[in-house]
Structures are given as C-alpha cells and as structure tokens.
C-alpha positions in Angstrom: 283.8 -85.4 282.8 286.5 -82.9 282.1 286.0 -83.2 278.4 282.3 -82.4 278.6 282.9 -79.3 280.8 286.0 -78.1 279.0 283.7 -78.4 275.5 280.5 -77.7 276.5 278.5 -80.8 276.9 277.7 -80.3 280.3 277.8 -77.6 282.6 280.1 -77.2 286.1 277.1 -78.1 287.9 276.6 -81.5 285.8 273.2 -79.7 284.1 273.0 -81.1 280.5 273.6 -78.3 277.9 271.3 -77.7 275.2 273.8 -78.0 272.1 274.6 -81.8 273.9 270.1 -82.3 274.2 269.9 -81.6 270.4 273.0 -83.9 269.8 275.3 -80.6 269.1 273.4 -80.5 265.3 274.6 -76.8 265.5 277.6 -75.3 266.8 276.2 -72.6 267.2 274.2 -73.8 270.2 277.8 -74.6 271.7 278.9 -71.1 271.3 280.0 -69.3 274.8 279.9 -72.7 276.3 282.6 -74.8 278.2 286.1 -73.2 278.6 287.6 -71.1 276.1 291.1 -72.1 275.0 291.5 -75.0 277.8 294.2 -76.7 276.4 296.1 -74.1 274.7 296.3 -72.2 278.4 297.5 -75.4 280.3 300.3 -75.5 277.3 301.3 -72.0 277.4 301.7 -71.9 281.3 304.2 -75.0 281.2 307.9 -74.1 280.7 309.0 -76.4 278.1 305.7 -76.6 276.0 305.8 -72.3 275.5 308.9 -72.8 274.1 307.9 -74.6 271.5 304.8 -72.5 271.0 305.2 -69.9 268.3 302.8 -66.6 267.8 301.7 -68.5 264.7 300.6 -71.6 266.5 298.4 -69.7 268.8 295.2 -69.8 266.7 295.4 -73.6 265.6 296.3 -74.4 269.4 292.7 -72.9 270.3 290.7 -75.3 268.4 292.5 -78.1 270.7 289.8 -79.5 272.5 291.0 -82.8 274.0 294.5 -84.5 274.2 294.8 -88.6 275.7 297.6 -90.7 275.4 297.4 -94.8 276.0 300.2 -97.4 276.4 301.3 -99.4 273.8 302.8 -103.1 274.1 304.2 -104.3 270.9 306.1 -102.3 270.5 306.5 -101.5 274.0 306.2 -97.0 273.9 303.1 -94.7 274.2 300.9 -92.5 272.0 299.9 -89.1 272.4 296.0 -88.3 270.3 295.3 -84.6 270.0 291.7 -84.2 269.2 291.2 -81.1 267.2 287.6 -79.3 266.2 287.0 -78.7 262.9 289.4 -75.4 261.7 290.8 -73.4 258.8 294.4 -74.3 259.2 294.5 -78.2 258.9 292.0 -80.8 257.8 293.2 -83.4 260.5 290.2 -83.9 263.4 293.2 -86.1 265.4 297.2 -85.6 265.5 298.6 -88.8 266.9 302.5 -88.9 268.2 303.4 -92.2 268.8 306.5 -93.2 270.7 309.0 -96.9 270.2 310.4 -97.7 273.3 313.5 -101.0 273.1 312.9 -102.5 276.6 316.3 -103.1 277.9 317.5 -102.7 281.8 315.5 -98.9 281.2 313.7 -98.0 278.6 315.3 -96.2 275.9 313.7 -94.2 272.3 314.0 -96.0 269.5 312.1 -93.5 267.5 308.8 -91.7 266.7 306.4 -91.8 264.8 303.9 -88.6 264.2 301.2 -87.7 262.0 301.3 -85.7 258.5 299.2 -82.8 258.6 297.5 -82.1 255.9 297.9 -78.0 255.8 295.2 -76.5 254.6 296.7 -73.9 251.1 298.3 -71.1 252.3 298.2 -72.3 256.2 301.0 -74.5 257.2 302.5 -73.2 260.7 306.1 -75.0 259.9 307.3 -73.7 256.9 307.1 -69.7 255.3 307.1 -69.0 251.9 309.8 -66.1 250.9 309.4 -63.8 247.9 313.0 -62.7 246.5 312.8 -60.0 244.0 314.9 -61.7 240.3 318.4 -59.9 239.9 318.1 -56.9 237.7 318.4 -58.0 234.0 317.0 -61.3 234.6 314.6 -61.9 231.8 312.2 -63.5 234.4 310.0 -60.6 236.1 308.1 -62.5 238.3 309.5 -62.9 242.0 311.4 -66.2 243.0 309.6 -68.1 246.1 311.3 -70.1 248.2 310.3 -72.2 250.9 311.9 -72.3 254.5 311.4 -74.2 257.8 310.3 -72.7 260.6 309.9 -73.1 264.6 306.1 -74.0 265.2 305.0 -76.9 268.1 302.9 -78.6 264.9 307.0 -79.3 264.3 306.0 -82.1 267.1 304.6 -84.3 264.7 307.3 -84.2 262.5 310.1 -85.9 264.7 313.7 -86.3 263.8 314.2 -89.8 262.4 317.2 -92.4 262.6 319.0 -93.5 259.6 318.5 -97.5 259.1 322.3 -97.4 258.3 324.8 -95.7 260.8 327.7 -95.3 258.2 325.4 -92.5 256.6 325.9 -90.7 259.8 328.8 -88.8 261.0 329.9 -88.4 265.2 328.9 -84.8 265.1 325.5 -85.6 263.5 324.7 -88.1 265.9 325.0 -86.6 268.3 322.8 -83.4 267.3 320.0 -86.0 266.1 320.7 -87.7 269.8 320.2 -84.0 271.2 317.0 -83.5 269.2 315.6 -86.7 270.2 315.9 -86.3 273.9 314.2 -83.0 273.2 311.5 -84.7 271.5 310.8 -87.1 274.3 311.2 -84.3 276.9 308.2 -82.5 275.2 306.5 -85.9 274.9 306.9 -87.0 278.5 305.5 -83.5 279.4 302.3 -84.1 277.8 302.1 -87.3 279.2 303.0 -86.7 282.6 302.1 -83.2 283.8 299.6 -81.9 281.1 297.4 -84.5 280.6 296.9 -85.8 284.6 296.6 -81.9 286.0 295.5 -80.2 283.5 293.1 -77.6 285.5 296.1 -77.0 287.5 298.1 -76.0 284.5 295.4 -74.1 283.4 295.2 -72.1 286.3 298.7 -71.7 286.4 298.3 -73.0 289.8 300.9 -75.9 288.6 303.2 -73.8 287.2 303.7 -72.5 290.6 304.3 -75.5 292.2 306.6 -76.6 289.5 308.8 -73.2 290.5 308.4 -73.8 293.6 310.1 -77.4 293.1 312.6 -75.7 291.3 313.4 -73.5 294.0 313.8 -76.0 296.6 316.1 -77.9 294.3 318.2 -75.2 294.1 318.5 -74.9 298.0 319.4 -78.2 298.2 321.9 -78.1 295.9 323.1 -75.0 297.9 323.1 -76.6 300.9 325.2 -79.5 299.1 328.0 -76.5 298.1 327.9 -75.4 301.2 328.5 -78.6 303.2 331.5 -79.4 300.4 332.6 -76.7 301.2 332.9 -77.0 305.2 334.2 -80.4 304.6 336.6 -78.9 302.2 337.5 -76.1 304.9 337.9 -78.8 307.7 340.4 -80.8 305.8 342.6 -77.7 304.7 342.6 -77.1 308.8 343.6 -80.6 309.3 346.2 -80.2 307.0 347.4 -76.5 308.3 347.6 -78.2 311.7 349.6 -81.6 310.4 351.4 -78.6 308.5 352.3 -76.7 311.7 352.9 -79.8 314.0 355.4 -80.4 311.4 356.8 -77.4 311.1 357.0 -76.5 315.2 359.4 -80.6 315.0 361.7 -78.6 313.0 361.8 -75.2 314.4 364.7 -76.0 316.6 367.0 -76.4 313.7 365.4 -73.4 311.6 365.9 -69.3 313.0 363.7 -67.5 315.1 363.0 -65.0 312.2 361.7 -67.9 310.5 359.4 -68.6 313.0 357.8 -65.0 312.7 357.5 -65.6 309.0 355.2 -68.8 309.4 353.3 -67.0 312.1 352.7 -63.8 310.6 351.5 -65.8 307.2 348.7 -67.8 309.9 347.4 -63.9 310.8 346.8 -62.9 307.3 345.1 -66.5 306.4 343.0 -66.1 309.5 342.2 -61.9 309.2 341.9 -59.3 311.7 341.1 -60.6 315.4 341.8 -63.9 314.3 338.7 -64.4 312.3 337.7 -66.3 308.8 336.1 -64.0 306.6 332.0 -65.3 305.4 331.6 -67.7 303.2 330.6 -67.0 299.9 327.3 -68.1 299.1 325.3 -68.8 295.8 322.0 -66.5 295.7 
C-alpha cells in the first residue's frame, strides 16, 4: 500500500491511477503522481543517515523509490534491497546490503556483503577525479588525473571487509576496521529498524522529533543519576565529617582551646555564611 501511494499507482484515497490502468507503458502518465522524494526525505531527517548523505548523493537518492529488508537463516543476518527507478547515475534497478551475523550468546557481525554499482561514465558519487597541471619542463603537456575516494552514502555498499588472515593486521588497524564496522551496522540497523517500519513519520519529520525528544529524556535521567550520586556522595562526606568530629571532640581534652577554634572556624567556611551549603551544580 505504501509503495503504490509513495510511487504513484494508486492515489491517497485508494482510486486507481491512470499510469497503473495502462500498466505504467509511459512514465509520463506517472509524472506529478505519488510523493516526490519519499525516501530520500525520511533519510535526510534521520540523524545518522544525513551524515552519511553528501550534496552529491542527493540527486541519485531521489530516484529511490522503495527500500525492504528480509531475514536471512543460513547464514543467520539480514538484507537490506533498495529499489531504484531507472536514472542517469547508475545502471543498477536494486542495491542489495546483505549482513553475516555468527549466532553466539548475542549476535555479533561477521561481515557484509554489498552490491557493486555499476556507475554510469563520468557519474560515480564515491570517487572524484583530480586534474594536476605536469611540472613545468615536463615533456608531457597534457594534465595528470588522479583518482580519490570520497564521502558519499552509495559508500554503504562498499563495506569494510575482514582479512581471512589476522597476522596481516596490526592492533591499531583492527581496531579502526572494528570502529568502521560498528559504524556500518549502526547505519544498517537504522534502515532496518526506524526507516523502513515508520517511514511516513520520518518523512514528516514527525519521528525525528520523537527521536529528540527520547534523547532529551535520556539526558534527564542521566542527570537525575548525577545528581542522586551526588547526594549520596554528599551524605557520606557528612557521615564522615561527623565520625571526623566525634573523633576529634574524644581528644579535645588533651589538645588546646585555640585548637579547638581552628577546627571550628574551618566547619564555618565549609558550611558558608549562616551556616548554609552553597547550590549544587547542575548539568544544563
């Protein structure tokens, strides 16, 4: 149902389009119908997709017109399908991300799997090509191209892979390829999770208020968690100051009275004018 209205097929009210009568023999009968950029939208208005979202990616993103994703078994994962019309920058009509999951106590990525795009000349999102001029003298006139990587969400199907041997990696690579796979799956889990199921909500940006809204209320909690350590932490220091004085008044006998006066005046300044304990300092 979504997939009709969000392409056109059908209208809101469930009327049967034209374009879909004719069997869509022209897109042109489609034209001005469903809603524009559907999918692109519910990306762009979740945190951790927009990141990954470049300025260049923007065009290609608006041919998306569907994305599902369906459990696998053996081996145990998931895979993502991004359906894609018919568009000058790719010839791919379906991206497919497929994650390996090893089924242990909780599931944990053994790797990824993504389709290669096949980039249409002059059109691939994750690499630029740079022209550098040849050194002066050089007998070859003609400019020197080089190609370089760049950020682009088409970098999605493209995941970071393990080496079969771990001797061929060193601690400080594993641990960025560890970071970069998390990442991965992060992005992955996203689709999966939030995009897919509530899509209308994330393209009305009506999830992406709730999902600041969460935000917010886990950060009060975790304020209210300082703040509690914090008393606790305050009642034990008093515990102790009064263990600290009961102790201290058993051996006043033997110690001078302008001792005494010392320990008393240093209670005052701990405690502040009239006796009282100046406001705690809260996070904002």
């Amino acid at each position: 149902k979504r997939f009709d209205i969000v392409n056109g097929v059908v209208e809101v009210d469930g009327a049967v389009t034209e374009s879909a009568a004719v069997d869509q023999e022209e897109d042109k009968d489609a034209e001005g119908k469903g809603v524009p950029d559907f999918w692109f939208t519910a990306m762009k208005n979740n945190e951790v997709l927009a990141e990954e979202i470049s300025e260049r990616d923007e065009g290609a993103l608006k041919f998306l017109k569907d994305i599902k994703w369906t459990r696998i078994d053996n081996p145990k994962g998931f895979k993502l399908e991004f359906f894609f019309d018919t568009n000058p920058y790719f010839k791919n009509t379906v991206l497919t991300k497929t994650y390996h999951m090893i089924d242990e106590d909780e599931p944990i990525l053994e790797k990824a799997i993504g389709t290669e795009i096949e980039w249409y000349p002059g059109k691939c999102l994750t690499q630029k090509i740079l022209k550098k001029k040849p050194k002066k003298g050089s007998k070859n006139a003609k400019p020197i191209m080089k190609t370089e990587q760049c950020e682009s969400f088409f970098n999605f199907f493209s995941p970071p892979q393990v080496p079969e041997d771990d001797e061929d990696i060193d601690e400080d690579a594993a641990e960025e390829l560890q970071g970069l796979m998390e990442q991965d799956y992060d992005i992955g889990s996203t689709i999966r999770d939030k995009i897919i199921p509530h899509a209308v909500s994330w393209f009305t940006g009506e999830a992406a208020e709730d999902d600041f809204a969460d935000l917010e209320d886990e950060d009060d909690e975790d304020d209210d968690e300082v703040d509690d350590e914090e008393e606790d932490d305050e009642d034990e220091d008093d515990e102790e100051d009064d263990e600290d004085e009961d102790e201290d008044d058993s051996s006043t006998k033997k110690k001078s009275s302008s001792a005494a006066r010392k320990r008393i005046g240093r209670a005052h300044a701990a405690d502040g004018p009239a006796g009282e304990r100046p406001p705690e300092c809260k996070q904002q």
